[in-house]
Biopython code that builds the backbone (N, CA, C, O; Angstrom):
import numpy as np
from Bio.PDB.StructureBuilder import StructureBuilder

atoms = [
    (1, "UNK", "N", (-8.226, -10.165, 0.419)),
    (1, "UNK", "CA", (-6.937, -10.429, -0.161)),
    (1, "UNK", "C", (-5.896, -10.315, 0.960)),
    (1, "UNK", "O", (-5.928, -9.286, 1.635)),
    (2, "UNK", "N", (-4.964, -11.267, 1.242)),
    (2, "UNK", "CA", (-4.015, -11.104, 1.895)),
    (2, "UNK", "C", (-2.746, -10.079, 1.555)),
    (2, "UNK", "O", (-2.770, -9.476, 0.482)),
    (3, "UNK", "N", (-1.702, -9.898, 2.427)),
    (3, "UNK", "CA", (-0.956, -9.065, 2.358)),
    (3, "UNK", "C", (0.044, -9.195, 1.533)),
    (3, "UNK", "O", (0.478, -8.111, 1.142)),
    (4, "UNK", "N", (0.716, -10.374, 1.007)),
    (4, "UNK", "CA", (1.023, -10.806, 0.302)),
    (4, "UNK", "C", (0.738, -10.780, -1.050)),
    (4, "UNK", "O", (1.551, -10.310, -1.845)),
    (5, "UNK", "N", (-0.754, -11.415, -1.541)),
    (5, "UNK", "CA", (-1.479, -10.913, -2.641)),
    (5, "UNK", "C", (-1.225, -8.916, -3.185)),
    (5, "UNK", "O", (-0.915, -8.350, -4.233)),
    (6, "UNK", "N", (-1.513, -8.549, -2.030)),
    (6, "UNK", "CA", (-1.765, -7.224, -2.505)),
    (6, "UNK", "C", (-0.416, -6.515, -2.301)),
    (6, "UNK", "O", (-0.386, -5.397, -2.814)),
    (7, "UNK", "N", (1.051, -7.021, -1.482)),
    (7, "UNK", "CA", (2.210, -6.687, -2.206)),
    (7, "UNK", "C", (2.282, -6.929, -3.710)),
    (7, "UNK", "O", (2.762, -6.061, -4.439)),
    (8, "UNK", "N", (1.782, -8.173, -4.236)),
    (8, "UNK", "CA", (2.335, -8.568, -5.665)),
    (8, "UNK", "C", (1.782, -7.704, -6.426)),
    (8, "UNK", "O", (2.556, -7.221, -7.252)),
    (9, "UNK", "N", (-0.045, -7.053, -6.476)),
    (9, "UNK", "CA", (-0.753, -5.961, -6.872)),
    (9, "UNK", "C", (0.214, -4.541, -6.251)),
    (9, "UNK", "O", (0.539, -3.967, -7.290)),
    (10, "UNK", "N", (0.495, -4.158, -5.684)),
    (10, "UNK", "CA", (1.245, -2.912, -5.551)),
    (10, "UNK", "C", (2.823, -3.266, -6.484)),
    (10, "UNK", "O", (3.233, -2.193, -6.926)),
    (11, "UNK", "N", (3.402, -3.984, -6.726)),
    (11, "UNK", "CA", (4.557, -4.501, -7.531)),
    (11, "UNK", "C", (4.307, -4.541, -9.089)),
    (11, "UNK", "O", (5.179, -4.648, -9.951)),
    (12, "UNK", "N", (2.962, -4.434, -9.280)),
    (12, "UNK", "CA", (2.404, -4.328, -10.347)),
    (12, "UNK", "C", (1.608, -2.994, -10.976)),
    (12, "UNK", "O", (0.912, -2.955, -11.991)),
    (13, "UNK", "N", (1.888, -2.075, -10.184)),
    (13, "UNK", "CA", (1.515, -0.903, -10.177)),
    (13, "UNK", "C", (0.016, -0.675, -9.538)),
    (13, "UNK", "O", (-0.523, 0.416, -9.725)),
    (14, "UNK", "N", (-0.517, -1.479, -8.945)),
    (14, "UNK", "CA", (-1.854, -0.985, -8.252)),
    (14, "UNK", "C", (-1.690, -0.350, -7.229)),
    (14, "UNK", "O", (-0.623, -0.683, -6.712)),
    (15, "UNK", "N", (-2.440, 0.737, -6.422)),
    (15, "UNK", "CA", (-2.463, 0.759, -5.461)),
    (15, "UNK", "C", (-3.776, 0.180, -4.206)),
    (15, "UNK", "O", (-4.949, -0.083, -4.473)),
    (16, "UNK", "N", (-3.223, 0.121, -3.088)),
    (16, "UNK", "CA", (-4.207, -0.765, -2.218)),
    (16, "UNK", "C", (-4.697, 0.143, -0.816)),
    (16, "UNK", "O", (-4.213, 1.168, -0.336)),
    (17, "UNK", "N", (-5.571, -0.484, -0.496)),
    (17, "UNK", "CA", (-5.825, -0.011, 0.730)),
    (17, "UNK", "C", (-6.737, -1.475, 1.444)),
    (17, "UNK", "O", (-7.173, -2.469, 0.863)),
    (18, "UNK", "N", (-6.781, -1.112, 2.831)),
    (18, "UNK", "CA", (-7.842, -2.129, 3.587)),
    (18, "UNK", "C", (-9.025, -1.516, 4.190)),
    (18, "UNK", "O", (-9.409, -0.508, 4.784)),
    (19, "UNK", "N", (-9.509, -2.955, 3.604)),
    (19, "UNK", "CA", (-11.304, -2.270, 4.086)),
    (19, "UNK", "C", (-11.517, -1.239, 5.177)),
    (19, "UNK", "O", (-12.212, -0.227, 5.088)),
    (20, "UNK", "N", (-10.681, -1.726, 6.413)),
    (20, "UNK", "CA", (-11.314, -1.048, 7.620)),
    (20, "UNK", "C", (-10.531, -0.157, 7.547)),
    (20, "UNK", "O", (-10.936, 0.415, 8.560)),
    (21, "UNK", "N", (-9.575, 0.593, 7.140)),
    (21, "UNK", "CA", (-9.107, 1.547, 7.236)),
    (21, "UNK", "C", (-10.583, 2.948, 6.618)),
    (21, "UNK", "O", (-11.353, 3.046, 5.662)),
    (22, "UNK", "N", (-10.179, 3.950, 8.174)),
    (22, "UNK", "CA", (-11.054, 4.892, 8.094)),
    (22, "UNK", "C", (-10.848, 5.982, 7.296)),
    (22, "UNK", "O", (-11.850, 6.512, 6.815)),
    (23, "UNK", "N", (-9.413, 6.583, 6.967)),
    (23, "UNK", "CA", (-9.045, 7.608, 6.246)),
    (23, "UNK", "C", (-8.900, 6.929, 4.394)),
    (23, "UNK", "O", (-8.956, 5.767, 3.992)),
    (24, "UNK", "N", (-8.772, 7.785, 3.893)),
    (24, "UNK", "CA", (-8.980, 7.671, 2.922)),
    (24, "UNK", "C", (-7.474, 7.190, 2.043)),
    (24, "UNK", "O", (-7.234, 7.627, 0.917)),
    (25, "UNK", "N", (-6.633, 6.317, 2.710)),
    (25, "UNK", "CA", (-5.474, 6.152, 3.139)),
    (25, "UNK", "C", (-4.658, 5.247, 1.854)),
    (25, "UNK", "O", (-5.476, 4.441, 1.411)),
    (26, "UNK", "N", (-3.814, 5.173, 1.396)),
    (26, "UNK", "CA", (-3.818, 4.225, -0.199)),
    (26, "UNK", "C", (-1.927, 3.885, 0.295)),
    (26, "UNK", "O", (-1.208, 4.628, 0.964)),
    (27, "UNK", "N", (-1.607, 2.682, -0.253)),
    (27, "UNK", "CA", (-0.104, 1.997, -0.669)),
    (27, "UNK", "C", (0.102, 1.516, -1.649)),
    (27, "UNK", "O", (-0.480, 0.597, -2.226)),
    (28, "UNK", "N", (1.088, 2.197, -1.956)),
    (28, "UNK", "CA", (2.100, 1.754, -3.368)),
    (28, "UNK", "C", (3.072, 1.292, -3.435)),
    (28, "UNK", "O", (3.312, 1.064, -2.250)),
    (29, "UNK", "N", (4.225, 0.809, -4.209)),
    (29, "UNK", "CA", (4.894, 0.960, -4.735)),
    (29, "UNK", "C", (5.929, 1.979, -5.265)),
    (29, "UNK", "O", (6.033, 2.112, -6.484)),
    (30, "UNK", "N", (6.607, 2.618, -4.532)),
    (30, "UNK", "CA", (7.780, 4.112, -5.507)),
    (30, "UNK", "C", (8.822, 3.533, -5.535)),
    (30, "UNK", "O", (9.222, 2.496, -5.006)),
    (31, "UNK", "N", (9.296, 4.325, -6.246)),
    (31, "UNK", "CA", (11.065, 4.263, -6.968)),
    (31, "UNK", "C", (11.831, 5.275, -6.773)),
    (31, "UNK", "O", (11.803, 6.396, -7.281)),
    (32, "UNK", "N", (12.705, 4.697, -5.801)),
    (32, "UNK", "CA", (14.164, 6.083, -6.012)),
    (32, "UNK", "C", (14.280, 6.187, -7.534)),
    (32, "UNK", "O", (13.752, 5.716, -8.542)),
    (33, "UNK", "N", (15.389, 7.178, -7.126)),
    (33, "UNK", "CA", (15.899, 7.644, -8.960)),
    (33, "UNK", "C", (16.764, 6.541, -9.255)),
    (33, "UNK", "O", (17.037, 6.419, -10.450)),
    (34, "UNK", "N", (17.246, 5.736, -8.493)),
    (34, "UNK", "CA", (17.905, 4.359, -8.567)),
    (34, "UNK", "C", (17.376, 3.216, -8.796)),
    (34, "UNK", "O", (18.141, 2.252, -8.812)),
    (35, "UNK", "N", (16.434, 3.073, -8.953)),
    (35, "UNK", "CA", (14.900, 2.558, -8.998)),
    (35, "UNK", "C", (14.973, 0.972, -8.205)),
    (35, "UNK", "O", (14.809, -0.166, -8.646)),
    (36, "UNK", "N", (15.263, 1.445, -6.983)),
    (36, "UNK", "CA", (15.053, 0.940, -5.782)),
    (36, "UNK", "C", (13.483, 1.266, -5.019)),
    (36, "UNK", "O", (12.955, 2.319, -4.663)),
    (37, "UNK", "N", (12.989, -0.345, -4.957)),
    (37, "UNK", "CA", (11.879, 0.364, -4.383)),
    (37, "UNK", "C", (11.049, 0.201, -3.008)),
    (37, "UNK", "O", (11.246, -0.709, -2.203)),
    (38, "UNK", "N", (10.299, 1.002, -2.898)),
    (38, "UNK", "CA", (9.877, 0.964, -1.494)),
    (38, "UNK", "C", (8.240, 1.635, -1.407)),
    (38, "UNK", "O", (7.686, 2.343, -2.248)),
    (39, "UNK", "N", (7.763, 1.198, -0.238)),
    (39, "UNK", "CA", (6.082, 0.988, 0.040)),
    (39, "UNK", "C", (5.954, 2.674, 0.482)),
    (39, "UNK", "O", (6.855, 3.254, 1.089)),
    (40, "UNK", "N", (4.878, 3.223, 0.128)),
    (40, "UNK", "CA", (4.427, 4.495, 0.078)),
    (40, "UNK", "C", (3.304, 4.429, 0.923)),
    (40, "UNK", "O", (2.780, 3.315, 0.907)),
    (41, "UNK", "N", (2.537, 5.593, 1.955)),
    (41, "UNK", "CA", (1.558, 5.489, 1.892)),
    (41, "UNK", "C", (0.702, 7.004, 1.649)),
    (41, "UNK", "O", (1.294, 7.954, 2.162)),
    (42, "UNK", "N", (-0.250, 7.262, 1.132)),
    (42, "UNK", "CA", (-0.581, 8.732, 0.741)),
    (42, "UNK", "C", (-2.345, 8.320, 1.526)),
    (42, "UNK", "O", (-2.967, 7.282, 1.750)),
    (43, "UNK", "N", (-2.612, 9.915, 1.743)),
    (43, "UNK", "CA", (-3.752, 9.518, 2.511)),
    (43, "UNK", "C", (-4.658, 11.218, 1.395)),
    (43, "UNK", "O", (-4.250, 12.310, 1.791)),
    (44, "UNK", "N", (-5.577, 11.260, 0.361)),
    (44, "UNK", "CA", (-5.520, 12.019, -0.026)),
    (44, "UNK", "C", (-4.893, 13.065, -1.138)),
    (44, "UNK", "O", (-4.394, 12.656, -2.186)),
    (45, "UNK", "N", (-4.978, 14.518, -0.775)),
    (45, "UNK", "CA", (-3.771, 14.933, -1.564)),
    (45, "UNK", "C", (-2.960, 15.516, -0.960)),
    (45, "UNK", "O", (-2.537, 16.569, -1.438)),
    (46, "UNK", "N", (-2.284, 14.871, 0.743)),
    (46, "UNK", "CA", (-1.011, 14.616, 0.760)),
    (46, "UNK", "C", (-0.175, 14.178, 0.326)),
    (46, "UNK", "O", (-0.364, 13.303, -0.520)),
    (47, "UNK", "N", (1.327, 14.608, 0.725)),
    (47, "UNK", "CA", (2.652, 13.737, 0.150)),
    (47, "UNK", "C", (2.316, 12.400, 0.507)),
    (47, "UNK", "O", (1.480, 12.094, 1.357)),
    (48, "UNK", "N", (3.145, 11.451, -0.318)),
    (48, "UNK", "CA", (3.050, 9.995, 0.085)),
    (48, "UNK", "C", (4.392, 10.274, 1.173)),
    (48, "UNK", "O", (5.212, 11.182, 1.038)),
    (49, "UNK", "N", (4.378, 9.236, 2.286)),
    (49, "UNK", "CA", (6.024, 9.089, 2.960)),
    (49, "UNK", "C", (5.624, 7.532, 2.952)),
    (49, "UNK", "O", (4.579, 7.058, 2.507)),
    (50, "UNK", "N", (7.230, 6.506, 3.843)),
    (50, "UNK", "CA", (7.382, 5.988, 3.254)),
    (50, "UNK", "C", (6.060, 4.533, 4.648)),
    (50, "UNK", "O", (5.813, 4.858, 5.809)),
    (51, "UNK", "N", (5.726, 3.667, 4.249)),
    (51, "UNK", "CA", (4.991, 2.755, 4.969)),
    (51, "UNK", "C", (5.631, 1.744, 5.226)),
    (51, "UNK", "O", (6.163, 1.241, 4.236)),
    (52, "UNK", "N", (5.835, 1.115, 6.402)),
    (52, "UNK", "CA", (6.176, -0.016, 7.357)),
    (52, "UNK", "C", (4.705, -0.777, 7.312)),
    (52, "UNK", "O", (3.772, -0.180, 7.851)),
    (53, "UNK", "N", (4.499, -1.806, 6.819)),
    (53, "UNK", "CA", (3.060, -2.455, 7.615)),
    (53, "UNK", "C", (3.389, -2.976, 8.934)),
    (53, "UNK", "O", (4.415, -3.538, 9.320)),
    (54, "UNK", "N", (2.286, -2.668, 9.567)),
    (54, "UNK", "CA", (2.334, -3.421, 10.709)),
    (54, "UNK", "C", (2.185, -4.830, 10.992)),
    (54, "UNK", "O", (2.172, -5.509, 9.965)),
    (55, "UNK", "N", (2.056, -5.553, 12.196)),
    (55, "UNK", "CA", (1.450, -7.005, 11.888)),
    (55, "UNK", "C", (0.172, -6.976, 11.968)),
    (55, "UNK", "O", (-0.453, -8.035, 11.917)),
    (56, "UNK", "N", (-0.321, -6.050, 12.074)),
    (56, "UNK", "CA", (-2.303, -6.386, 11.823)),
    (56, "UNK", "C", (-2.247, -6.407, 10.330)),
    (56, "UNK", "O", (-3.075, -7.087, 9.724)),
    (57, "UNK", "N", (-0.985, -5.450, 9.431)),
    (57, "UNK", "CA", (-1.461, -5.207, 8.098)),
    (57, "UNK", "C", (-1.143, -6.204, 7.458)),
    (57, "UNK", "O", (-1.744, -6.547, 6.440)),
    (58, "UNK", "N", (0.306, -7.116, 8.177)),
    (58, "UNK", "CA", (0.484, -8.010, 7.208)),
    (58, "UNK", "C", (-0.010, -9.559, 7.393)),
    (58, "UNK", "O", (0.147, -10.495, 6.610)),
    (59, "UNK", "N", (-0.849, -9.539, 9.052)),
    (59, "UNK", "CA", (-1.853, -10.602, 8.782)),
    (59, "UNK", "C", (-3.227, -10.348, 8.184)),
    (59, "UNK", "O", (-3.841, -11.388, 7.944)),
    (60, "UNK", "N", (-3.864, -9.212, 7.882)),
    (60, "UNK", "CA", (-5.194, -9.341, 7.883)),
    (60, "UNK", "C", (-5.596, -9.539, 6.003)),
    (60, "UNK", "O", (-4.685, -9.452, 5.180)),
    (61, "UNK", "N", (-6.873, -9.770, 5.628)),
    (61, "UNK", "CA", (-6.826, -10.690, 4.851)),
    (61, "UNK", "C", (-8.098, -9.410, 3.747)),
    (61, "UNK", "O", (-8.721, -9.856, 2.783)),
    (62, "UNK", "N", (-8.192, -8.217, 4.100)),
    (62, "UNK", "CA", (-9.201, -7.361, 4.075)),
    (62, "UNK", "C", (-8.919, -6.594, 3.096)),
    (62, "UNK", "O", (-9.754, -5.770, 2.722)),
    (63, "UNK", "N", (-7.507, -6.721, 2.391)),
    (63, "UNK", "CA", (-7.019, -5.539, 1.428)),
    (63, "UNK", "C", (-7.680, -5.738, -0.110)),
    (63, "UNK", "O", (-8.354, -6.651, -0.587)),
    (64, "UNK", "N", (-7.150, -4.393, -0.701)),
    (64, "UNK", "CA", (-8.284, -4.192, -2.083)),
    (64, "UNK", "C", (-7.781, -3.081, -2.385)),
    (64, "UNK", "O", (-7.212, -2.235, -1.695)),
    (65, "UNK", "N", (-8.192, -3.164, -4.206)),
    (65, "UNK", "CA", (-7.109, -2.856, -5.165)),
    (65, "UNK", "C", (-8.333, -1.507, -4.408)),
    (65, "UNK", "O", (-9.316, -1.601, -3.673)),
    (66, "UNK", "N", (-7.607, -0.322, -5.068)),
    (66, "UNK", "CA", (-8.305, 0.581, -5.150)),
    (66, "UNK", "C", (-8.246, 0.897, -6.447)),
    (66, "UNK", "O", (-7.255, 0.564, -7.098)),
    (67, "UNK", "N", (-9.600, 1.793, -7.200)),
    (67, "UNK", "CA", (-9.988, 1.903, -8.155)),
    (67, "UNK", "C", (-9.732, 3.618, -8.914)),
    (67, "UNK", "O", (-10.152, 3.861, -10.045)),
]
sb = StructureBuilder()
sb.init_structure("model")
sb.init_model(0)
sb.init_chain("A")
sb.init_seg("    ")
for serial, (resi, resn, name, xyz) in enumerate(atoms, 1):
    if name == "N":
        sb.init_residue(resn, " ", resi, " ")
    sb.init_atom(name, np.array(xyz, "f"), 0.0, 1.0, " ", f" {name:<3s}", serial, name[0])
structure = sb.get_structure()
């Protein structure tokens, strides 16, 4: 799934991750209390902070809903 695809799945409440990613690493979707929103990334049961993709993340074609 492209990066694109799996923005519209995180906009929809899924969260995602990519195949090759080694940690156990997930992106969402959050909401200020203004419900402004912005890309999360949580790795675990750490805090989420907030995620920039990179350009490997937003060319590569490897992403998937997580379950």
């Amino acid at each position: 799934m492209t990066f694109g695809d799996a923005l519209e799945q995180m906009k929809a409440g899924k969260k995602m991750k990519r195949s090759m990613w080694v940690f156990r690493d997930v992106v969402y979707v959050h909401y200020t209390s203004t419900m402004q929103e912005y890309l999360v990334v949580q790795s675990g049961a750490t805090d989420a902070v907030p995620y920039t993709p990179c350009c490997y993340d937003i060319f590569a074609d490897d992403w998937q809903v997580v379950k």
